[in-house]
N, C-alpha and C positions, 0 to 999 in steps of 0.2 A: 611390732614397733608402731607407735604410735605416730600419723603423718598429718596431725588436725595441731598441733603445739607451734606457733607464732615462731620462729628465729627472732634473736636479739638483732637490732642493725645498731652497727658499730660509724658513726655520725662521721663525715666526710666532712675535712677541715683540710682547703687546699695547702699543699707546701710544693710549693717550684724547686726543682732541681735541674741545674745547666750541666751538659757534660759532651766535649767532645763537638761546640755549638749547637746541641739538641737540648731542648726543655722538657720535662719529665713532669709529671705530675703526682704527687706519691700522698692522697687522702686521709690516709690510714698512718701516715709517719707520727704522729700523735701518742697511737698506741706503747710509743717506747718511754714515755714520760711513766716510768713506773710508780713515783710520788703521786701523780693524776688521782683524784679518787676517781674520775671517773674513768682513769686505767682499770681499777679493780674494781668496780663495778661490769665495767661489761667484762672481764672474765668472769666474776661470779655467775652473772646473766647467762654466760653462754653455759658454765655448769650445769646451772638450774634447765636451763633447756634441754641440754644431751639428758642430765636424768631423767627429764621427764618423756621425752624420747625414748630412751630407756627401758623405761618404766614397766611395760607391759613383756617386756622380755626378762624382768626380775626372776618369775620359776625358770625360764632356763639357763640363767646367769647362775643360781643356787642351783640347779643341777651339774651344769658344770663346775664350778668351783667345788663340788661335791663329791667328784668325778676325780678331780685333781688330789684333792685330799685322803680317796681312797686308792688311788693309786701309789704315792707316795711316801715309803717309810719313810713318817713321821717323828718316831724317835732311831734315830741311826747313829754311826761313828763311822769314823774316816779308817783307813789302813795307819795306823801308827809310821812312823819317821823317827827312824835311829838316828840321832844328832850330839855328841858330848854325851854319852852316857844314859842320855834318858831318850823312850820316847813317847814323840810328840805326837799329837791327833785332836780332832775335832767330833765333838757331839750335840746332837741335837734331840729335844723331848715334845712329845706329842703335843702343841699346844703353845708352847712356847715360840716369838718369831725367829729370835735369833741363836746362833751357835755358840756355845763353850766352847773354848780354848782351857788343853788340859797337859797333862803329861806323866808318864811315870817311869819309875828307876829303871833302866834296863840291866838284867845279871850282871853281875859285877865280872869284869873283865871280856865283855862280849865289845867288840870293836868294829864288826864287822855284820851283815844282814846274814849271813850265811849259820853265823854262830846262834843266833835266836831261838830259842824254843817254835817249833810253827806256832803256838799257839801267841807267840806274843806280836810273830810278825803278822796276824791278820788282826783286825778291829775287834774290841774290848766289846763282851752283853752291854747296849747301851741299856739296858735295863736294869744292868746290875752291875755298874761300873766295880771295879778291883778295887780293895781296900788300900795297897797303896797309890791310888789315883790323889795329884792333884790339881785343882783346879784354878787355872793362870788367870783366865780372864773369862766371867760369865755375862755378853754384852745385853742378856736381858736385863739385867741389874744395871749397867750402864746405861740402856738405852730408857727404862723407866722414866726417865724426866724430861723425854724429849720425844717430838711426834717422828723427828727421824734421826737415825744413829748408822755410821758406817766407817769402820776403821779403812783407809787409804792404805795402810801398811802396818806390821807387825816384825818387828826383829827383835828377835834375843841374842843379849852380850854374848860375845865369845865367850866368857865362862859360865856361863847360862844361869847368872843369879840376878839377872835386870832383863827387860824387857821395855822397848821403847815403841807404842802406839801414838797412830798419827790418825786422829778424831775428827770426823765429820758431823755436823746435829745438825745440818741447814742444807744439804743438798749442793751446796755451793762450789766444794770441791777443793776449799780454803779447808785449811786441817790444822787440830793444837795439836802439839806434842807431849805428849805427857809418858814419865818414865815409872814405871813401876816394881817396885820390888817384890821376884818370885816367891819369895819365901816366907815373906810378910801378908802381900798382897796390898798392901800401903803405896799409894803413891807418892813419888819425893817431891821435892819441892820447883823444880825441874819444869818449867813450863813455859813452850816456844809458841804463839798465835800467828794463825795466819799462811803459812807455809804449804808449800808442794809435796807433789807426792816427791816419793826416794829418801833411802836415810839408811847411813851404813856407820857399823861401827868400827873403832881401832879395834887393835886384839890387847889394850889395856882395858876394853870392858867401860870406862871410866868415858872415852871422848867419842862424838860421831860428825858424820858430817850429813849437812842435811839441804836442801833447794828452796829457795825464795823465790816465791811471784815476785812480777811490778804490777802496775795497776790493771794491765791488757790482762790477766793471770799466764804469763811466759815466766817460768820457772827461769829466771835470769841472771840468781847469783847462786854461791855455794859456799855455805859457812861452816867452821868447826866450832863443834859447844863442847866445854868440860863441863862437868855434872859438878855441882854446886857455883857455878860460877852465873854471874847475871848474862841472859840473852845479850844484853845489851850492848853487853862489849866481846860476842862472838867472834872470831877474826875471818875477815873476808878472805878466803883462798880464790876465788874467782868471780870475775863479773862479765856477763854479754850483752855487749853494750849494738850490737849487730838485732837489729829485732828481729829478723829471719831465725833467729836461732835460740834454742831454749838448752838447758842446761839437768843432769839428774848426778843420782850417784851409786856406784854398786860396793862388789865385791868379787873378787874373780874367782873359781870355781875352789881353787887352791888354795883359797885364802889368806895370799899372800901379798896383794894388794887389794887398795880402793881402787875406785876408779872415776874417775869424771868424764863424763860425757859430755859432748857438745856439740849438734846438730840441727842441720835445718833439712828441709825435706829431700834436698841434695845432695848433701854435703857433713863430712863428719870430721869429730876432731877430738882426740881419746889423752887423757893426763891418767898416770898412773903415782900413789902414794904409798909407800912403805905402812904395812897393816901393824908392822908390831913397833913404830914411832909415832906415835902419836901427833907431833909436832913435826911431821915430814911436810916438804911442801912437795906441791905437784911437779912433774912429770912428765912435757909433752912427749905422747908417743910418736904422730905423726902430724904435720904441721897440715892445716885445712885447703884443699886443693877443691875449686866449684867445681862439682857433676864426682868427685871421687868420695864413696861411700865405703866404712869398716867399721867393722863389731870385732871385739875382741874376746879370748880368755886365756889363762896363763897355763903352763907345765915346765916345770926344771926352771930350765934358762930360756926359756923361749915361749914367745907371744903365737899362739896360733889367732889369725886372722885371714876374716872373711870381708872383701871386696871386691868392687866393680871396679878398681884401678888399673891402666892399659886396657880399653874396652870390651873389658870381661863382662858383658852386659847382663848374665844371667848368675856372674859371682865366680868367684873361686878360693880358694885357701893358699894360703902362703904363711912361712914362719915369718920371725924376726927376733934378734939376740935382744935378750930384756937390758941388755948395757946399751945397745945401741940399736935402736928399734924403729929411726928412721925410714922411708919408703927406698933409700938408695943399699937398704939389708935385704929389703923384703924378697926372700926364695919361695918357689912355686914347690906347695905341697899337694896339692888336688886342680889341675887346672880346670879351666872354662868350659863347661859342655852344654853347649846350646842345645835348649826346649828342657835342662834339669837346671833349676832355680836352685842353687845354696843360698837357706834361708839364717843358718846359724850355727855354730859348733860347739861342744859341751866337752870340755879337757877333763880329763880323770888319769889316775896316775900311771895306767899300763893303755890305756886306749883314748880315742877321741869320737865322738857321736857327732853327726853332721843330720841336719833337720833339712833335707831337700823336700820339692815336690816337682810332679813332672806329670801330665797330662792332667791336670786337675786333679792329681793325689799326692796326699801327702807320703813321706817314705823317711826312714831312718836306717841312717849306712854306719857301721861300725867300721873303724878304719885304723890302721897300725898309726903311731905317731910318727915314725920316721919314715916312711915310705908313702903312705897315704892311700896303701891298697888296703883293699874292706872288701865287705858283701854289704845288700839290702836285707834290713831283717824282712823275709816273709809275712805276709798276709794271706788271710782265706778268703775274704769278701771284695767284688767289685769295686763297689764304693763304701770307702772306711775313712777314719783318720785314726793315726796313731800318733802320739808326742811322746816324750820323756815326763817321767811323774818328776816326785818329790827325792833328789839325790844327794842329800846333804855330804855323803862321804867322798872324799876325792883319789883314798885309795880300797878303791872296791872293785870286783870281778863281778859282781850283781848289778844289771841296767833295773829301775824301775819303770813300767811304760804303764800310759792309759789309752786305749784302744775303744774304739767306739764306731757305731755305722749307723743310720738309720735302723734298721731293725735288732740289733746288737745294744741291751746296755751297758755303757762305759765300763770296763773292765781296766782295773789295776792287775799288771802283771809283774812278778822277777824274772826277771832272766838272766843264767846263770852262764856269763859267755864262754866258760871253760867247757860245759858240759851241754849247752845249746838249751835244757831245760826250764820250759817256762811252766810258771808257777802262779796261778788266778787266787791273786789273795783277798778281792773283790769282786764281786759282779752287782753294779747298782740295782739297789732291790724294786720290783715292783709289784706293786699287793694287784691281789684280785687275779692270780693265772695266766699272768702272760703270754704267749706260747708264742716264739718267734717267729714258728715256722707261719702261722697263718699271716705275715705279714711278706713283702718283696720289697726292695729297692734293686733299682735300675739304674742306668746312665740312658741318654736323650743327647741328641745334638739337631740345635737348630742352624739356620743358613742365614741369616744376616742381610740386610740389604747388599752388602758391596761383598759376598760370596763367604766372608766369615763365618767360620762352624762355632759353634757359641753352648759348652755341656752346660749339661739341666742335670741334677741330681733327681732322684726322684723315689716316692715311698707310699705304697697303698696294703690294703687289706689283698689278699688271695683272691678271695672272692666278688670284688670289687672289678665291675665288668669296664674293659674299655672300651666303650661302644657309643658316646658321648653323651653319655646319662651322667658320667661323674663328678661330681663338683669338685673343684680345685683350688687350692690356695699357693698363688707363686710367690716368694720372696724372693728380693732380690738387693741387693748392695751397691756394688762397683766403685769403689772411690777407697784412695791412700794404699794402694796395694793389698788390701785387705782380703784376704781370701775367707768366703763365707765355708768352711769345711761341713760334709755331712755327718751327723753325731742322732746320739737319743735323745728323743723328748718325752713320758711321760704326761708328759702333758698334753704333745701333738695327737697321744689316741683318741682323743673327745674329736678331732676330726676324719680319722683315718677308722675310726668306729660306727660313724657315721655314712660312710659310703665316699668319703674325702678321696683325692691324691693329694700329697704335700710335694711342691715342687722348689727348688731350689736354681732360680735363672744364674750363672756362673757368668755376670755382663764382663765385659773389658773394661777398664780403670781397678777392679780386682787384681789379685796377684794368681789367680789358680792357674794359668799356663803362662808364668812366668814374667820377665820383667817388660819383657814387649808387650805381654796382654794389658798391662797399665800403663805404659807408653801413649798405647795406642787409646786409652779411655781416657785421658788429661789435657789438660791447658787447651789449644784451638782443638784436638780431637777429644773433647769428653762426647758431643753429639753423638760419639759411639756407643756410648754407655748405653742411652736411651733407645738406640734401635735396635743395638741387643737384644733390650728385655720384651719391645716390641716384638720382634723377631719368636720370642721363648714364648711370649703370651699367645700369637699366632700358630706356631709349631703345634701346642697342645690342642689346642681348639681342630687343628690341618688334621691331626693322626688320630683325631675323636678320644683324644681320652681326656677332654672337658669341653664342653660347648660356653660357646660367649656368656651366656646369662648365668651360666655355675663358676664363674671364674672370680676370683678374688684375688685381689693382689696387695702385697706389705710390703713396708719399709721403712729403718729407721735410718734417724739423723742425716747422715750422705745418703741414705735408703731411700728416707724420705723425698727428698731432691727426687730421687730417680722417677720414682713414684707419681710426684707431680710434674714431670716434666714429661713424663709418659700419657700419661690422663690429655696434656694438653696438644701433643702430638696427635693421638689417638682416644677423641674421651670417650670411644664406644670400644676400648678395650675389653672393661672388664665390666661384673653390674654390683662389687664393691674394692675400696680401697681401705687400708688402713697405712696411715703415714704417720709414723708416732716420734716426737723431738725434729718436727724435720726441715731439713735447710733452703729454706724458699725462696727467699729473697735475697737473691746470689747478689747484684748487682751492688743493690745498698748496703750490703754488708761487706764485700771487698772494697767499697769505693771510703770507708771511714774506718783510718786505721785506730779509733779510739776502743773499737771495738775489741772484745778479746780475739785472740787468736789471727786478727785480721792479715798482718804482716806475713804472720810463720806461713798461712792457708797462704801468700803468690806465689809460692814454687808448687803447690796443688793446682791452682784455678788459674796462676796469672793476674796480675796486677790491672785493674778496670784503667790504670791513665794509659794505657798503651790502647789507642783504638782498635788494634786486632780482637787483643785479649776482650775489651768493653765492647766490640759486635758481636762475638759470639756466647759470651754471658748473658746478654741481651736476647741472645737468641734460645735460649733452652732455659733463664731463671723463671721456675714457675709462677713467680708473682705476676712477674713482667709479659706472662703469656698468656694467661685464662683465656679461653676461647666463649665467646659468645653460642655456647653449646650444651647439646644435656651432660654431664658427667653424671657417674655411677654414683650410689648412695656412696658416704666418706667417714669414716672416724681420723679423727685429727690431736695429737694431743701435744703436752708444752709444759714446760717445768720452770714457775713464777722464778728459780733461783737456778738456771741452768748456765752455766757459764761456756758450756759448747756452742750449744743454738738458742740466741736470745729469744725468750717466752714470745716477743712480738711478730717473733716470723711467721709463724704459723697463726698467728691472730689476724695479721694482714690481711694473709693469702684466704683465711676462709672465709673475710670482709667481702672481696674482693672476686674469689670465688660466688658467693651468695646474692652478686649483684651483676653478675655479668653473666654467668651461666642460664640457660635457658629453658632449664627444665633437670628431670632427673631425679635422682634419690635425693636424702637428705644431706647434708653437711652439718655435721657436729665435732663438736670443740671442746674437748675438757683439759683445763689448767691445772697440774697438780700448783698450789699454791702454798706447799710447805718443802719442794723437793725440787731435783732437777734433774740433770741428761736421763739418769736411769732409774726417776720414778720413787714411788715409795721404797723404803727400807727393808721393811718385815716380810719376810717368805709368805705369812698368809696374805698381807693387804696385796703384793706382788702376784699371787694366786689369783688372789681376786680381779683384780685390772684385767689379769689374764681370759680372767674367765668373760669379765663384759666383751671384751676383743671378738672371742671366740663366738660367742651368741650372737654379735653385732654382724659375724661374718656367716656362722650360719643360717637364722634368719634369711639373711638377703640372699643367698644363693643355694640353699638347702631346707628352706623352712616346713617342709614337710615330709621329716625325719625323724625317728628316734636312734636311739643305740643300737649298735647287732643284739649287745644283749643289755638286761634290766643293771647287770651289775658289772664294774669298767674290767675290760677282758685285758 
């Protein structure tokens, strides 16, 4: 890597901020004038500098990304989805970035997964797709005229001869709607701009209902469209006039209702519509009580739901009669068991699946509908994750799972609950001779400042010594309850190949041990968050299975945040970071509700005008903390149209960073400037990014390294 290439400096233009009677000074506030040309100027500047940066790590950027692609069947297909008669699945061709969407007849009179030929319920030669294959939607042909292309969602009519795509070309996360006829391939005349994700149809085929942003993009109303009729005079079914709370739309597993949703990050509030009226209005199912949370889905006559209602803090199950499905109905079907998090439930016509997790793993409980007694399906591995796949059918005895562990790839299984037999209808392919057994993952628990045990996921080669020779890369999360689960990457062996561990910090504001472990990581306690991952960065370095200067450490969006609120705690954690989309400038972005998302984010962060909340935002937002100190070299990155985390946060902080710090690696900045939260579109250009990531992380903490071996194992 080249350390002789100038940084851009980004010109300090005072702007005073009063808050709370303290003056603020904020240099860099300038940067959010995105008309500025010289906004887009110094993003280009700093491009051109990380390239050039870069630069000299090109062969092992093209080693890697080389790596990536021979690992990777390239041209593959999905496990088929029995759905109305046909089915459905996905393909992808060597070369090509994006996926086909396909489908084919399935034997006439087969209703059920069980009745299938095997050969139709596993994945089609994508080589040599079946003669009656056809082909719904090819997004390389869509995506042709545009530098970025990502469908938000795909539903096909209940009578499976339309199909309604909600289109992204700008990264923005704003979507058209465009409906298309399967049988033509014609698109109708049909066309909604501007729109949220979610969009469900009646069971006329003919009408759906879909979610509007306002200007913050908070999905705020919910309209119904008949196909041929103008946008324009859609009829408003709902509006949330409450900015805390954003608005989507489903369909329950049954298909016997829509559903509208209405929550804020406390607080939920569920309207149910008649699926075969087209012109039904809503429904409230339970009327919105602050701090009471429920997800629902249907069976017969009755609403199974999941909530923390009556201080069921970790969840529980309850019915309620679909006539009258008020909270004064609601009977106890699986009560509350503290340190087991009910995360969600899946209604099917003879059973119900309940998506818990509990010690930092995820688990799947199959359970009688009327009684609520089950078993945990079994697993074989420590640390795994299993979910429910693709289950379009609502009267089936066949579960489909996808199971995956750090050294395990993703497996699609059936499971045949009358006969217990399971059935690997997939196992993600990976070229070049895999062999699992030369790989291990583990579990690790660290000790927290205030006596907190804090798991670390964790994944190396066999042979890969722990003696603190090994270089390590920890990633870490912690924010929205979001549990980072352990799975395959394909791509992580260009590190674990290398003599790497991959470590996975499980901080608190996560959800991995339940609703207390992100209690305890939010609003005045997020500071936990970050001496968690201190704590997990420590721990490794403590038990030598990575020493200070082989350690690297990632994170995005909320990650991000962690990331640099960690650096600024301790900027001799690590001797690289990578922070990609990431949330820096806590303060001035809760303190301006113009911003997106700014509202809905105070029941995450806390509203900056309550001085509690604005001390200790203040206290951990890494903008607002840089230390006059060395920090470890940094890759930084930011998406010119990201409507999560505005492109200027991370422009600030490396401003800001780059003038205050005192030494240390480099700090580099790259803007995707046609893309946002999640980057370019295309599997290969995504490959790529991946691969500067990786070189950027080896270099600095492994740069005198090759492969175990010449060709990716």
């Amino acid at each position: 890597m080249s350390e002789s290439v100038v940084p851009p400096v980004a010109e300090r233009r005072s702007h005073e901020v009063t808050r709370h009677g303290e003056t603020f000074d904020d240099p860099w506030f300038w940067l959010r004038e995105r008309e500025d040309p010289a906004v887009r100027a110094h993003l280009e500047a700093e491009n051109a500098y990380t390239d050039a940066h870069l630069g000299p790590l090109e062969p092992l950027i093209d080693r890697v990304f080389d790596e990536i692609r021979q690992r990777v069947q390239e041209t593959d297909a999905s496990v088929p989805s029995l759905d109305g008669g046909w089915l459905y699945y996905r393909r992808t061709l060597e070369g090509q970035q994006y996926g086909i969407r396909c489908r084919r007849p399935a034997p006439e009179g087969v209703g059920d997964v069980r009745e299938l030929p095997d050969e139709r319920r596993r994945p089609v030669d994508p080589t040599a797709p079946p003669e009656d294959e056809v082909v719904l939607l090819d997004e390389n042909v869509e995506a042709a005229a545009h530098d970025f292309f990502r469908l938000g969602g795909y539903a096909v009519s209940p009578d499976h001869r339309l199909a309604a795509e909600l289109v992204d070309t700008d990264g923005s996360e704003r979507f058209t709607i465009r409906v298309r006829d399967l049988a033509t391939g014609e698109l109708l005349d049909d066309r909604i701009e501007g729109v949220a994700y979610s969009l469900a149809w009646f069971g006329d085929s003919q009408t759906f209902l879909y979610a509007v942003p306002d200007d913050a993009w908070r999905p705020f109303q919910i309209k119904r469209h008949r196909l041929g009729t103008d946008p324009a005079t859609d009829e408003l079914l709902h509006q949330e006039d409450d900015e805390r709370f954003w608005c989507g739309v489903g369909r329950t597993r049954s298909e016997r209702f829509l559903a509208i949703s209405v929550g804020s990050k406390v607080t939920s509030e569920w309207y149910l519509l008649d699926a075969d009226d087209a012109s039904a209005a809503p429904r409230l199912v339970a009327e919105r009580e602050h701090g009471v949370e429920y997800d629902l889905d249907h069976r017969g006559d009755q609403l199974l739901i999941v909530t923390n209602a009556d201080g069921a803090e970790d969840f529980k199950l309850v019915t309620a009669p679909v006539a009258s499905p008020g909270r004064e109905h609601w009977t106890e079907l699986v009560g509350h068991r503290a340190g087991v998090r009910l995360e969600g439930v899946e209604a099917f016509a003879s059973h119900l699946v309940l998506h818990e997790r509990t010690q930092a793993r995820t688990q799947l409980r199959v359970v009688d509908p009327t009684t609520g007694d089950g078993e945990v399906l079994a697993m074989d591995e420590e640390v795994y994750t299993a979910a429910t796949a693709s289950n379009p059918s609502f009267d089936t005895r066949v579960l489909r799972l996808a199971y995956t562990s750090m050294t395990t790839p993703t497996q699609v299984i059936d499971l045949d609950l009358d006969t217990g037999e399971r059935v690997v209808l997939k196992q993600q392919p990976v070229r070049g001779g895999y062999d699992r057994d030369q790989y291990v993952s583990w579990r690790e628990w660290a000790t927290a400042a205030d006596g907190t045990r804090v798991p670390i996921s964790l994944v190396r080669r066999v042979d890969t010594a722990l003696d603190g020779t090994a270089p390590c890369l920890l990633y870490g999360y912690g924010s929205y309850e979001i549990s980072i689960d352990p799975g395959f990457s394909p791509v992580r062996l260009s590190l674990l190949d290398r003599g790497f561990v991959f470590a996975i910090a499980h901080v608190r504001g996560g959800g991995e041990l339940g609703r207390r472990w992100y209690e305890d990581g939010k609003f005045l306690a997020k500071p936990n968050t970050f001496a968690d991952f201190v704590a997990c960065a420590d721990h490794l370095v403590g038990q030598a299975i990575t020493a200070r200067d082989r350690l690297a450490v990632r994170g995005g969006s909320a990650g991000g945040m962690l990331i640099g609120a960690a650096l600024n705690l301790r900027p001799d954690l690590a001797a690289a970071a990578v922070a990609e989309v990431p949330f820096v400038d806590v303060v001035n972005t809760m303190s301006d509700p113009s911003i997106p998302l700014t509202v809905i984010e105070y029941d995450e962060w806390g509203n900056p005008e309550d001085p509690a909340y604005h001390e200790v935002m203040r206290s951990y937002s890494p903008y607002d903390n840089v230390q006059a100190a060395e920090y470890p070299a940094m890759f930084v990155t930011a998406g010119l149209n990201d409507p999560r985390v505005q492109y200027w946060e991370p422009a600030k902080w490396v401003a800001k960073l780059r003038t205050t710090a005192t030494g240390g690696g480099p700090i580099l900045l790259h803007t995707e400037l046609g893309a946002g939260h999640a980057g370019r579109s295309g599997r290969y250009d995504a490959w790529r990014d991946e691969a500067r990531v990786l070189a950027f992380v080896i270099d600095r903490v492994h740069p005198d390294v090759a492969p175990v071996t010449d060709e990716p194992a």
